[in-house]
PDB file of N, H, CA, C and O in Angstrom:
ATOM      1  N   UNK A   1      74.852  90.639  84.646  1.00  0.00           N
ATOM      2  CA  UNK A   1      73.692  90.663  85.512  1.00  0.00           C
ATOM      3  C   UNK A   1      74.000  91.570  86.703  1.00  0.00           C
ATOM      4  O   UNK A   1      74.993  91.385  87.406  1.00  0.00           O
ATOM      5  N   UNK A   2      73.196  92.472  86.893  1.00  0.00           N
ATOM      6  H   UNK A   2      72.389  92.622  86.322  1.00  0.00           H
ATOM      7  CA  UNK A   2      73.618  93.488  87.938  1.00  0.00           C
ATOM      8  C   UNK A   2      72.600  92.920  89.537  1.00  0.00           C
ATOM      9  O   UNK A   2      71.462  92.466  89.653  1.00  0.00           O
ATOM     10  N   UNK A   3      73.448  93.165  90.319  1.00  0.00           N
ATOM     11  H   UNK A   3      74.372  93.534  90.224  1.00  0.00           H
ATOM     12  CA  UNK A   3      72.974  92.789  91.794  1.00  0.00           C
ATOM     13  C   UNK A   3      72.119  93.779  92.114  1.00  0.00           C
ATOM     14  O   UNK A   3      72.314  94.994  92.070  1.00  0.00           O
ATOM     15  N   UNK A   4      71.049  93.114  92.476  1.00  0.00           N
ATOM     16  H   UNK A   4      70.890  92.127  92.512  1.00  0.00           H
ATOM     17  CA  UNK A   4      69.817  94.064  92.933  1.00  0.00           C
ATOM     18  C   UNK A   4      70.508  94.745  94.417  1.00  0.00           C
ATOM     19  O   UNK A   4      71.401  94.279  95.125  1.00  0.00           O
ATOM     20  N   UNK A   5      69.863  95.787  94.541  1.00  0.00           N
ATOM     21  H   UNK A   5      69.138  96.165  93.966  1.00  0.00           H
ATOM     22  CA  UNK A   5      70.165  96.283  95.869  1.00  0.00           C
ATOM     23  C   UNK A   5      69.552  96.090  97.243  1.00  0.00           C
ATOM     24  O   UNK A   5      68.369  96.374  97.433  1.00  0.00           O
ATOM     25  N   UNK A   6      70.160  95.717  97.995  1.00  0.00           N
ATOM     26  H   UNK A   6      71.120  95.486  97.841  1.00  0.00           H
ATOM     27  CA  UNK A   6      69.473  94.939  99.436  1.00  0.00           C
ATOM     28  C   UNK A   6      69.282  95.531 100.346  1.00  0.00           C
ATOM     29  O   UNK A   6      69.976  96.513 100.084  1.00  0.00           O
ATOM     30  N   UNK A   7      68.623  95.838 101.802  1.00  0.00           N
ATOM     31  H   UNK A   7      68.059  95.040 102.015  1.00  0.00           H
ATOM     32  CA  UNK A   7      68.796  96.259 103.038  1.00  0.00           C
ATOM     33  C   UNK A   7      68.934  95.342 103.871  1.00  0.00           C
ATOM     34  O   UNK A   7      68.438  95.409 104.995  1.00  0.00           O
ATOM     35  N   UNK A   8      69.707  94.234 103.402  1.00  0.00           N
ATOM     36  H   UNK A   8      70.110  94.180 102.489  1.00  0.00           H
ATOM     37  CA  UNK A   8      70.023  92.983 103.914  1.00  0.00           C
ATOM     38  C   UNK A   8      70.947  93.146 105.473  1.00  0.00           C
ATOM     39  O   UNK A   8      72.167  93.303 105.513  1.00  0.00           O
ATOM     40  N   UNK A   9      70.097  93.071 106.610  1.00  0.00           N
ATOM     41  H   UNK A   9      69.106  92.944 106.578  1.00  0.00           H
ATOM     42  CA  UNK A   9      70.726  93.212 108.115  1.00  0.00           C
ATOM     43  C   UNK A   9      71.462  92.269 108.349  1.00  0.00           C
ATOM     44  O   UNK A   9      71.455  91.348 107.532  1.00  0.00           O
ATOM     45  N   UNK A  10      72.498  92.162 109.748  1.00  0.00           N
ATOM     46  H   UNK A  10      72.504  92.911 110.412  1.00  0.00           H
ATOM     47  CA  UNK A  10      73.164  90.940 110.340  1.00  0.00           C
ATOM     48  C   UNK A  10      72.134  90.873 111.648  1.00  0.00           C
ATOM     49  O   UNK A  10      71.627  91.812 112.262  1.00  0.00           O
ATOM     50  N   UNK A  11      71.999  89.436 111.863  1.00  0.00           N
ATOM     51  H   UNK A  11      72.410  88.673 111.364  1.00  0.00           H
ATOM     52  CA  UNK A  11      71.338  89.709 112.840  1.00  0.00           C
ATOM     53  C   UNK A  11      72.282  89.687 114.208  1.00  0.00           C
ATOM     54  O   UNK A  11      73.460  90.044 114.234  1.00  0.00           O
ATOM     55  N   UNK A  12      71.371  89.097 115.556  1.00  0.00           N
ATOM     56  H   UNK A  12      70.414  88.807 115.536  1.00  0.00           H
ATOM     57  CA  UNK A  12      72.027  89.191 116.677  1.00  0.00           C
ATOM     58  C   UNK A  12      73.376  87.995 116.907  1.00  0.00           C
ATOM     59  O   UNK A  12      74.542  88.133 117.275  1.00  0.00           O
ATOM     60  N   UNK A  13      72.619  86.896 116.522  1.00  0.00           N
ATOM     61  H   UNK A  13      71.671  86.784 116.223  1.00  0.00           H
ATOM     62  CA  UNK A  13      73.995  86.142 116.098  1.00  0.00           C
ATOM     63  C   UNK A  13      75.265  85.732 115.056  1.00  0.00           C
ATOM     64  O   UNK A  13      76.163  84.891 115.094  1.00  0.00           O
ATOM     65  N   UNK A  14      74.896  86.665 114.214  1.00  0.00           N
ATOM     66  H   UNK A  14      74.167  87.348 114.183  1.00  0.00           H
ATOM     67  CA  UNK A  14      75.960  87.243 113.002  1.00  0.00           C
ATOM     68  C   UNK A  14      77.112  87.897 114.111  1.00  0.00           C
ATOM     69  O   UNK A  14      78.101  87.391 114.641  1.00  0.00           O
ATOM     70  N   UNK A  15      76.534  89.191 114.194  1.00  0.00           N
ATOM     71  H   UNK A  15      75.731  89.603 113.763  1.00  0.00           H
ATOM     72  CA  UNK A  15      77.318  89.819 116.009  1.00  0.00           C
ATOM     73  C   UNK A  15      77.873  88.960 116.890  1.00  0.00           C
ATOM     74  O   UNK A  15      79.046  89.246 117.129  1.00  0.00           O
ATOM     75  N   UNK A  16      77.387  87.840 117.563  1.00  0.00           N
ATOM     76  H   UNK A  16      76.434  87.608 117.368  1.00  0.00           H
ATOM     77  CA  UNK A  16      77.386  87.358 118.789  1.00  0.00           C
ATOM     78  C   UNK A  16      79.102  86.537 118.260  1.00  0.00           C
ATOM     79  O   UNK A  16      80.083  86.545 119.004  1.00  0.00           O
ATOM     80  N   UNK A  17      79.088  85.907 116.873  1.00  0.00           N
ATOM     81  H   UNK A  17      78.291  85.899 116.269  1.00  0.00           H
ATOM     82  CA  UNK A  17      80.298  85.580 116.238  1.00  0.00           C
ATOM     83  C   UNK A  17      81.150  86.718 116.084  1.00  0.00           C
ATOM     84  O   UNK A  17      82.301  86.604 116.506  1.00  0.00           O
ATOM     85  N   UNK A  18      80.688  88.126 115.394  1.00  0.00           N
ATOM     86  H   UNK A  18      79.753  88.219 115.051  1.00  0.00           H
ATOM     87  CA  UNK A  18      81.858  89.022 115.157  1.00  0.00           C
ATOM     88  C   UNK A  18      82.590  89.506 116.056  1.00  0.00           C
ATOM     89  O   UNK A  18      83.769  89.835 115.921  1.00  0.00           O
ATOM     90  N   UNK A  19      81.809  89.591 117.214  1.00  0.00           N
ATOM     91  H   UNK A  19      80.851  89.324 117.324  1.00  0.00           H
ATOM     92  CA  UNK A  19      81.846  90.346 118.482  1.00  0.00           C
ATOM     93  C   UNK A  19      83.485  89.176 119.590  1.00  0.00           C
ATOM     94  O   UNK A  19      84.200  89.504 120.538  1.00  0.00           O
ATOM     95  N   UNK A  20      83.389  87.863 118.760  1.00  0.00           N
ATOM     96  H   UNK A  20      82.809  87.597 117.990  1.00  0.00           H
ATOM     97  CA  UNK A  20      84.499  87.281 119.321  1.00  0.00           C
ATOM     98  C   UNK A  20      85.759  87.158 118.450  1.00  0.00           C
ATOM     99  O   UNK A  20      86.646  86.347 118.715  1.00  0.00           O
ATOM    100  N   UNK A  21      85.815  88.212 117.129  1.00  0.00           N
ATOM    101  H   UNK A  21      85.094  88.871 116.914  1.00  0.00           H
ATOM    102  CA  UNK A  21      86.931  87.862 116.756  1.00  0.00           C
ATOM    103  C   UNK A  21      87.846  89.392 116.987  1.00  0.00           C
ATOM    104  O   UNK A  21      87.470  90.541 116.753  1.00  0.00           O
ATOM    105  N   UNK A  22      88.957  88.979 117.447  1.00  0.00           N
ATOM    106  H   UNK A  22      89.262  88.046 117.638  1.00  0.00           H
ATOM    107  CA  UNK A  22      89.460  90.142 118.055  1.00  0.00           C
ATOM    108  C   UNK A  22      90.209  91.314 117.314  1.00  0.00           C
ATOM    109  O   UNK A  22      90.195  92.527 117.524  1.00  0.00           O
ATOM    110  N   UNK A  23      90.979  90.417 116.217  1.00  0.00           N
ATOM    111  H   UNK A  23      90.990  89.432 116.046  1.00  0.00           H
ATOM    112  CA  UNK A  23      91.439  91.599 115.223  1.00  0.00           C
ATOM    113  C   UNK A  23      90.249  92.122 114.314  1.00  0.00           C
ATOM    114  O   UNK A  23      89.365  91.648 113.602  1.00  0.00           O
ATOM    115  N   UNK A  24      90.762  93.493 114.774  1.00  0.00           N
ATOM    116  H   UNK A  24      91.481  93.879 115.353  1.00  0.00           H
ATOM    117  CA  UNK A  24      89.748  94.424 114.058  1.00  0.00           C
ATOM    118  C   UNK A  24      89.627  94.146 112.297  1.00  0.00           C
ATOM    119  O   UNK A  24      88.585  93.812 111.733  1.00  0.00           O
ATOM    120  N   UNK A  25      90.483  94.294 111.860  1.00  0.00           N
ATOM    121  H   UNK A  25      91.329  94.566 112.318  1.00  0.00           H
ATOM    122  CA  UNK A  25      90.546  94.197 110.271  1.00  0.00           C
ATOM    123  C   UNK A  25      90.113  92.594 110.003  1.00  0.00           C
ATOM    124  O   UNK A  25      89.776  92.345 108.846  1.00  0.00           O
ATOM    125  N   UNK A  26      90.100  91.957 110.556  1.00  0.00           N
ATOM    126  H   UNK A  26      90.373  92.159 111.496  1.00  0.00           H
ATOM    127  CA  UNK A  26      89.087  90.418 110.287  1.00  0.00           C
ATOM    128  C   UNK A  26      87.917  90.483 110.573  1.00  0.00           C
ATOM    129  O   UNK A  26      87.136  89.814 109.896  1.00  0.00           O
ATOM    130  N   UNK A  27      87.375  91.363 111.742  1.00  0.00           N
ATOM    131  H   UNK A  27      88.009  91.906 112.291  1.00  0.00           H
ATOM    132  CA  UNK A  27      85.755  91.708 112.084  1.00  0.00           C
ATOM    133  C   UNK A  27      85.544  92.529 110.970  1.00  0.00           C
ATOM    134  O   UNK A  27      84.548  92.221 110.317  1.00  0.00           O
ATOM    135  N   UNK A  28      86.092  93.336 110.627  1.00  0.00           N
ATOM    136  H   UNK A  28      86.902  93.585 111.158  1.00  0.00           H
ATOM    137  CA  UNK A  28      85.358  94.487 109.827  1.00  0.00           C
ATOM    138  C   UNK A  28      85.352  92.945 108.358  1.00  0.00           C
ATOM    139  O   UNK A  28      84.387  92.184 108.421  1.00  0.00           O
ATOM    140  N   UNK A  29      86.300  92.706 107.352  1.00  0.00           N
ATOM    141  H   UNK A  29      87.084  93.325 107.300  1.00  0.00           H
ATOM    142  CA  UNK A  29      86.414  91.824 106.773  1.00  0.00           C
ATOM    143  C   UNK A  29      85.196  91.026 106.603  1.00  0.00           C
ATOM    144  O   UNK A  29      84.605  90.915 105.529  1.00  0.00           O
ATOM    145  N   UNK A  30      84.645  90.164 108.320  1.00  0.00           N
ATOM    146  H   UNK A  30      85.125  90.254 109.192  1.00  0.00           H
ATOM    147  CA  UNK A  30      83.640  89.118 107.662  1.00  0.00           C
ATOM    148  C   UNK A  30      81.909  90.213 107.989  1.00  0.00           C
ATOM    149  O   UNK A  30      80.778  90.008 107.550  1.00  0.00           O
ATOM    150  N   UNK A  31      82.295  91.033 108.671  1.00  0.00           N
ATOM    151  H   UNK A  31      83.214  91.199 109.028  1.00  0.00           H
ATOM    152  CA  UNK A  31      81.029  92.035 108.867  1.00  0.00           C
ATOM    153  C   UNK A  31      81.045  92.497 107.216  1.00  0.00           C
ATOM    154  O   UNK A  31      79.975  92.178 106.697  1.00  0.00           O
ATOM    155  N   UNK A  32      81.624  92.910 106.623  1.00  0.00           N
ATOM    156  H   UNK A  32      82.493  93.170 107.044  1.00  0.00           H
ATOM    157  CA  UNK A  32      81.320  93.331 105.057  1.00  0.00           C
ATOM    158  C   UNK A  32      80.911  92.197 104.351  1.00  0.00           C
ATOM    159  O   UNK A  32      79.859  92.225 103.714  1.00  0.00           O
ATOM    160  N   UNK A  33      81.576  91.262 104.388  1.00  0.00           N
ATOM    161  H   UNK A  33      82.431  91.239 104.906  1.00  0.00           H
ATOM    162  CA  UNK A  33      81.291  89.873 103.542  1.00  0.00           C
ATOM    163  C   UNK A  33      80.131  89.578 103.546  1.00  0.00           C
ATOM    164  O   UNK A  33      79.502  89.448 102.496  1.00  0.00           O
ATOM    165  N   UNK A  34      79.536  89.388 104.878  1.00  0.00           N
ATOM    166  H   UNK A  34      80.047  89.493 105.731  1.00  0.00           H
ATOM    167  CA  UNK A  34      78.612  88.995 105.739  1.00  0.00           C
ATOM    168  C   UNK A  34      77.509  89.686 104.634  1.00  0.00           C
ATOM    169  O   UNK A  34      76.882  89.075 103.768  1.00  0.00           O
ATOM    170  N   UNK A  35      77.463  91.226 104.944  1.00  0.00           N
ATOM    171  H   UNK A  35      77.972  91.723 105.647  1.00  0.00           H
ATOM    172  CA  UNK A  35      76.307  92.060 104.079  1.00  0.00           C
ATOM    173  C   UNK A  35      76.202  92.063 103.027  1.00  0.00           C
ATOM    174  O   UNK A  35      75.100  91.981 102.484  1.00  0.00           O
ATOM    175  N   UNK A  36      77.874  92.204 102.067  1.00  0.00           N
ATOM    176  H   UNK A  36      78.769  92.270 102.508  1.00  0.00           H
ATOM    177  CA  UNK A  36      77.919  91.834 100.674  1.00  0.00           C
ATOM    178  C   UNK A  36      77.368  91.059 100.140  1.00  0.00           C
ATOM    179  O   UNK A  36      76.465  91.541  99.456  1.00  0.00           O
ATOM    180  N   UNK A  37      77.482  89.548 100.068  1.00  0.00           N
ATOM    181  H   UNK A  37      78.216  89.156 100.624  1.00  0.00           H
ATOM    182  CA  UNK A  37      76.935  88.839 100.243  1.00  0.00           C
ATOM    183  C   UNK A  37      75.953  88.208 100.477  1.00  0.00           C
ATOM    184  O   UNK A  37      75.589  87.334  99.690  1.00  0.00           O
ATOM    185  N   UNK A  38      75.113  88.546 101.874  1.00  0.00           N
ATOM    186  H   UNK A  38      75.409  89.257 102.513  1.00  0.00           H
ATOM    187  CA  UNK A  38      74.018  88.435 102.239  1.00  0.00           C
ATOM    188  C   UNK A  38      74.035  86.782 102.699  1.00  0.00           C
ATOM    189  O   UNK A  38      73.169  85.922 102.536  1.00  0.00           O
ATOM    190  N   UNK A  39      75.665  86.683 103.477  1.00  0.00           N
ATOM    191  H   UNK A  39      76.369  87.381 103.610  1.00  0.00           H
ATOM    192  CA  UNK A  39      75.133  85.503 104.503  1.00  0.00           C
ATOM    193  C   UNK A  39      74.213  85.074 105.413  1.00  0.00           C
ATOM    194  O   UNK A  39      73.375  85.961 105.579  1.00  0.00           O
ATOM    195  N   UNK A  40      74.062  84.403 105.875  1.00  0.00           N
ATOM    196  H   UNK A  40      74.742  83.682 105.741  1.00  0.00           H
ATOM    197  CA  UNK A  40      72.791  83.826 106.577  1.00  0.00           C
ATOM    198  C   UNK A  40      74.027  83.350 107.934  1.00  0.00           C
ATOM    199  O   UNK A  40      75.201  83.226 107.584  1.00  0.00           O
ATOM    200  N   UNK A  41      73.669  83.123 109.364  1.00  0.00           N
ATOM    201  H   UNK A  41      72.715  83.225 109.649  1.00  0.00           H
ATOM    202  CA  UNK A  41      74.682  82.955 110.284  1.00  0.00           C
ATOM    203  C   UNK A  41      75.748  81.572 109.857  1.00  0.00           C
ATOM    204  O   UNK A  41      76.971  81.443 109.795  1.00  0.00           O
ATOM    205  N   UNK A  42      74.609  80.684 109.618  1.00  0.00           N
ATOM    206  H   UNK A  42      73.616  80.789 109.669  1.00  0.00           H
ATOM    207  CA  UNK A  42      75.464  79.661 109.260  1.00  0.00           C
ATOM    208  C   UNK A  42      76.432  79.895 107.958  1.00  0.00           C
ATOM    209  O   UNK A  42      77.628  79.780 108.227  1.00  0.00           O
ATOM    210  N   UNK A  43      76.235  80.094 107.083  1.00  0.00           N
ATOM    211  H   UNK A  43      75.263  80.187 106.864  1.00  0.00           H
ATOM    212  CA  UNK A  43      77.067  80.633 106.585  1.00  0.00           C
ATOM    213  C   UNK A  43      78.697  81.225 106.893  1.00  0.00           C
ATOM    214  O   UNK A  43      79.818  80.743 106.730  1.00  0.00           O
ATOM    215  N   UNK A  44      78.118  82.646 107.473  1.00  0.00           N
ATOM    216  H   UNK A  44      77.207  83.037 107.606  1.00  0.00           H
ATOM    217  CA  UNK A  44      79.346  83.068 108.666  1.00  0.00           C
ATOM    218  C   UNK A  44      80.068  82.338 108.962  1.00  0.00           C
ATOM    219  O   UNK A  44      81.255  82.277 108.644  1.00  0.00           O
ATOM    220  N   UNK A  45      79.357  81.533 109.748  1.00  0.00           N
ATOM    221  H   UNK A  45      78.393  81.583 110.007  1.00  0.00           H
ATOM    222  CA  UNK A  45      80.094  80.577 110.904  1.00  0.00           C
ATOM    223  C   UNK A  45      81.294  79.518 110.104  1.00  0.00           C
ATOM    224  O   UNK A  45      82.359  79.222 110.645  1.00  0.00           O
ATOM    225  N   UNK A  46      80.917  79.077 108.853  1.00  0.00           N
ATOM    226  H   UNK A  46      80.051  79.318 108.414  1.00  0.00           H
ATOM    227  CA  UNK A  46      81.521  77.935 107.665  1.00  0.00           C
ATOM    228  C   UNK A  46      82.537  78.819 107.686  1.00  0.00           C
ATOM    229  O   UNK A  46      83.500  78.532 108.397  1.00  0.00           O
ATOM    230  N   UNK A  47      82.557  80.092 106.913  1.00  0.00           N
ATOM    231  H   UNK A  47      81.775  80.325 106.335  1.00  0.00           H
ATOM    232  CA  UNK A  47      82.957  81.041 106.380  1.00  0.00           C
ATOM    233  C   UNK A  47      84.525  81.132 107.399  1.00  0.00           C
ATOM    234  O   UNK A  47      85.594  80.611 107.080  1.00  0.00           O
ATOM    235  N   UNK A  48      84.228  82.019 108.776  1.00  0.00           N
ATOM    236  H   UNK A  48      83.360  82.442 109.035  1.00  0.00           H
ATOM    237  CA  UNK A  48      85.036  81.801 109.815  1.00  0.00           C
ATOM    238  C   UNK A  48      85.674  80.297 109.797  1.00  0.00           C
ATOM    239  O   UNK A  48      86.697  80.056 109.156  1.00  0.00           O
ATOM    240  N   UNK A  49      85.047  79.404 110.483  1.00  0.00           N
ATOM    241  H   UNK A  49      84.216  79.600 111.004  1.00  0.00           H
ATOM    242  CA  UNK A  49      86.047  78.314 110.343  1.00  0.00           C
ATOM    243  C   UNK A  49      86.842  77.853 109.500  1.00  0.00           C
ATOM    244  O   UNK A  49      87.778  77.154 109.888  1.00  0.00           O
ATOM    245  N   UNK A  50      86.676  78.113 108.256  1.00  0.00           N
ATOM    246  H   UNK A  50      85.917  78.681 107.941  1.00  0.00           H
ATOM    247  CA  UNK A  50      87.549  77.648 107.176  1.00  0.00           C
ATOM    248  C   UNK A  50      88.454  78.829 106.917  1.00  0.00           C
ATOM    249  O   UNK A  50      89.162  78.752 105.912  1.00  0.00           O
ATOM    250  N   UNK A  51      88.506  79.495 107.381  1.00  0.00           N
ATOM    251  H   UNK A  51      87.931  79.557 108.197  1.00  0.00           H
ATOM    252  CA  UNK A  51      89.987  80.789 107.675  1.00  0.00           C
ATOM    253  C   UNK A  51      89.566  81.848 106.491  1.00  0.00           C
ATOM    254  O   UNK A  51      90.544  82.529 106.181  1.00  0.00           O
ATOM    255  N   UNK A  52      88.338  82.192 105.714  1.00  0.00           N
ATOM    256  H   UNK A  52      87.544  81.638 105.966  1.00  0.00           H
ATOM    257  CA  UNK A  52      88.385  82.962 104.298  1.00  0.00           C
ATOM    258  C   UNK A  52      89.540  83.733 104.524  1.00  0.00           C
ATOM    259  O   UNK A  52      90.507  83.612 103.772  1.00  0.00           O
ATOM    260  N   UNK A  53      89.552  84.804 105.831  1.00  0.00           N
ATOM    261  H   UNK A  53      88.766  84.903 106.442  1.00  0.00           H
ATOM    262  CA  UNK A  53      89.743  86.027 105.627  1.00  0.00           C
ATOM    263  C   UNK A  53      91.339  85.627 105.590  1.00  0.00           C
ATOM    264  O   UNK A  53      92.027  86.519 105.095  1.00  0.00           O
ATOM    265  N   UNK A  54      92.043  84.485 106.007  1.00  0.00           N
ATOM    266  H   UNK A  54      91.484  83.760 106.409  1.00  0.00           H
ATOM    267  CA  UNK A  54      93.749  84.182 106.221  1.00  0.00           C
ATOM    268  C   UNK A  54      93.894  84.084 104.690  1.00  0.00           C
ATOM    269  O   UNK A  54      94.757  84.681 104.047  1.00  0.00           O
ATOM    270  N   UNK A  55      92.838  83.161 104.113  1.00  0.00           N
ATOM    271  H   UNK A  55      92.138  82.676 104.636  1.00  0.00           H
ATOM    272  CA  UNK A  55      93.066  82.745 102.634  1.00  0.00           C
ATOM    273  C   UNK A  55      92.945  83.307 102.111  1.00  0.00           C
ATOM    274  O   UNK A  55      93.613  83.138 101.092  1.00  0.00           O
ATOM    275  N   UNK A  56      92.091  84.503 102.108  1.00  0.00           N
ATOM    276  H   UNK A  56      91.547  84.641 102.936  1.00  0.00           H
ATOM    277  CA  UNK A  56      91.837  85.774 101.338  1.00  0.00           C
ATOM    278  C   UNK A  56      93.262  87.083 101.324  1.00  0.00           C
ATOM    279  O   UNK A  56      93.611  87.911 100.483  1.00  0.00           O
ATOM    280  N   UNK A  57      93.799  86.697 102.769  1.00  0.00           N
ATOM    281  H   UNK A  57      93.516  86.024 103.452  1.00  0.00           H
ATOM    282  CA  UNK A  57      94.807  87.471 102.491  1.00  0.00           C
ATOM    283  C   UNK A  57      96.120  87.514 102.082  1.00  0.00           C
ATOM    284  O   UNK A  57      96.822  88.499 101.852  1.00  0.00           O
ATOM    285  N   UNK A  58      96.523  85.669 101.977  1.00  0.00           N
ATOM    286  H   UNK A  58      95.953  84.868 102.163  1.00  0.00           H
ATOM    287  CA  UNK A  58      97.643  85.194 101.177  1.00  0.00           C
ATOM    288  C   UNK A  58      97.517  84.841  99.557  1.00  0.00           C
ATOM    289  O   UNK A  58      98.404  84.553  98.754  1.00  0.00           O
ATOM    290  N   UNK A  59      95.759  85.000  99.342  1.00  0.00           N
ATOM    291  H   UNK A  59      95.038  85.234  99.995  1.00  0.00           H
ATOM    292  CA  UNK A  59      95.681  84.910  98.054  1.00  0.00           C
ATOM    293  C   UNK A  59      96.121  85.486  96.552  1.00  0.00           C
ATOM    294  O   UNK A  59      95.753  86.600  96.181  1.00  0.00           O
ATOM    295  N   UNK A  60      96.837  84.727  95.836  1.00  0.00           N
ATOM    296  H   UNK A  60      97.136  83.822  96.138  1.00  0.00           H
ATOM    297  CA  UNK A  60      97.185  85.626  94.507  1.00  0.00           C
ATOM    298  C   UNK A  60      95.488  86.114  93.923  1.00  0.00           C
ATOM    299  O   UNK A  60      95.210  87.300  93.747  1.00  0.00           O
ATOM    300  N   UNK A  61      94.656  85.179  93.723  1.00  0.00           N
ATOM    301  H   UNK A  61      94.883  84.216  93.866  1.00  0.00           H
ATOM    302  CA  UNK A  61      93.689  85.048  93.171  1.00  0.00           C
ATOM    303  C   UNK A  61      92.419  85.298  93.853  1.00  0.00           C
ATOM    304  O   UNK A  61      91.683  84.401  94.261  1.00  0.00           O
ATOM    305  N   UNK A  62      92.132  86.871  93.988  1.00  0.00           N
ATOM    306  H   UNK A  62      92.730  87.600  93.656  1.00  0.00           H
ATOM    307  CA  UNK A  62      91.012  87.399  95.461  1.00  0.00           C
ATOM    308  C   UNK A  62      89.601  87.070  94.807  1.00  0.00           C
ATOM    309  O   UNK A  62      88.565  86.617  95.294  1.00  0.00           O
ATOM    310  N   UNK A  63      89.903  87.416  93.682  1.00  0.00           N
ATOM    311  H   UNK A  63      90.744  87.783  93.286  1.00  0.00           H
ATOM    312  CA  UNK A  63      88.149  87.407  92.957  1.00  0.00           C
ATOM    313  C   UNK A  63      87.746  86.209  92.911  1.00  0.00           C
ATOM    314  O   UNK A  63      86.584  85.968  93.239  1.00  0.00           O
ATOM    315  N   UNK A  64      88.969  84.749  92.319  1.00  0.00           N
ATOM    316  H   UNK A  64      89.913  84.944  92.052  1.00  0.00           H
ATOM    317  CA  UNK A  64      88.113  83.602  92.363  1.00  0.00           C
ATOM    318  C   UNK A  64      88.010  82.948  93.983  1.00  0.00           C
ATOM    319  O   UNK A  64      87.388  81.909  94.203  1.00  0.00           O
ATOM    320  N   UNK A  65      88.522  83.510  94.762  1.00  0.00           N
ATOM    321  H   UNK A  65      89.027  84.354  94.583  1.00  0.00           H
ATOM    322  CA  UNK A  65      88.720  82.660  96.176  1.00  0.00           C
ATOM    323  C   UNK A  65      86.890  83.056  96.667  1.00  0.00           C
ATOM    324  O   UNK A  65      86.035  82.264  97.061  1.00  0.00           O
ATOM    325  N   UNK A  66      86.745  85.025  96.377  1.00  0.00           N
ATOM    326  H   UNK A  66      87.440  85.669  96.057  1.00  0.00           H
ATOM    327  CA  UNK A  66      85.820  85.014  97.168  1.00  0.00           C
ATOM    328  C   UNK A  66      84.466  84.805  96.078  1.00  0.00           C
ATOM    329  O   UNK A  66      83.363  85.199  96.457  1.00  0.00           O
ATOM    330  N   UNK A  67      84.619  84.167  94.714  1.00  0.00           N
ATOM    331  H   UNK A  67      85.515  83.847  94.406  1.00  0.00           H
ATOM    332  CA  UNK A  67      83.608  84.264  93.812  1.00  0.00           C
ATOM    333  C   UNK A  67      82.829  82.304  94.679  1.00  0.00           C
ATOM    334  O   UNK A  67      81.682  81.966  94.971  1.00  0.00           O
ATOM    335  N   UNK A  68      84.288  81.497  94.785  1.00  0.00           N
ATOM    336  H   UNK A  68      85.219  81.772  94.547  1.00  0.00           H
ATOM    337  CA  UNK A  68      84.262  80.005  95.802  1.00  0.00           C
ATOM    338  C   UNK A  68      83.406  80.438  97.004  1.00  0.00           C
ATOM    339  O   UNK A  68      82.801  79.417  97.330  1.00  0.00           O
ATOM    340  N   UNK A  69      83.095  81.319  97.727  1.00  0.00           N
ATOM    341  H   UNK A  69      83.586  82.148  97.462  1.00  0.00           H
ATOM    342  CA  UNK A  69      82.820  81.552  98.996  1.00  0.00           C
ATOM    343  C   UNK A  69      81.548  81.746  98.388  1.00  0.00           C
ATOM    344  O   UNK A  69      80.899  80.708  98.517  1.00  0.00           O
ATOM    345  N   UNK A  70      81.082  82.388  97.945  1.00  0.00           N
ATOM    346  H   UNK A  70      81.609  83.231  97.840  1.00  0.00           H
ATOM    347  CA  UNK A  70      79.503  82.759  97.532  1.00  0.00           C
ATOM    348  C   UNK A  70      78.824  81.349  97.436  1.00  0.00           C
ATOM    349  O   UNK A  70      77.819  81.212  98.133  1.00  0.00           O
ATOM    350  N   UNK A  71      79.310  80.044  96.508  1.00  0.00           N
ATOM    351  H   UNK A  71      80.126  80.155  95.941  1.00  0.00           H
ATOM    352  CA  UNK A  71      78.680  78.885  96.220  1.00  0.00           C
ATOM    353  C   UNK A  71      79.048  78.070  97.952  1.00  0.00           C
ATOM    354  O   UNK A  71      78.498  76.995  98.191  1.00  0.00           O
ATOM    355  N   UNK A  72      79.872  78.632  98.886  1.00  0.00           N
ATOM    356  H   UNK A  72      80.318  79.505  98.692  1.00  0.00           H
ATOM    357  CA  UNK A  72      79.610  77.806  99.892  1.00  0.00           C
ATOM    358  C   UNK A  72      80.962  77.070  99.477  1.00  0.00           C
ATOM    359  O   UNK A  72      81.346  76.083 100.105  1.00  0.00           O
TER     360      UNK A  72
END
């Protein structure tokens, strides 16, 4: 099944979260996710607190960690 193509924006409080995380390569990280995806803030926000991007980066297994993140 191929993913339709989106112009899916972040809004101001997608930002207002990215804008406080300080390492760059974790902002850029959940700013892509964010669009990939097509989180919604809350989302984000789950997303951030539960560390994806730490777990994502000690992960053997990237595809099923972030295939888990899509169902929430």
């Amino acid at each position: 099944m191929e993913k339709k193509s989106s112009q899916f924006t972040l809004s101001q409080a997608h930002y207002s979260l990215l804008n406080r995380i300080e390492n760059e390569q974790e902002r850029r990280f959940y700013e892509t996710e964010a669009i990939k995806q097509e989180w919604d803030h809350t989302h984000l926000q789950r997303q951030y607190d539960n560390s994806l991007y730490e777990r994502y980066a000690i992960s053997c297994d990237k595809d099923a960690l972030m295939k888990t993140s899509e169902k929430g």
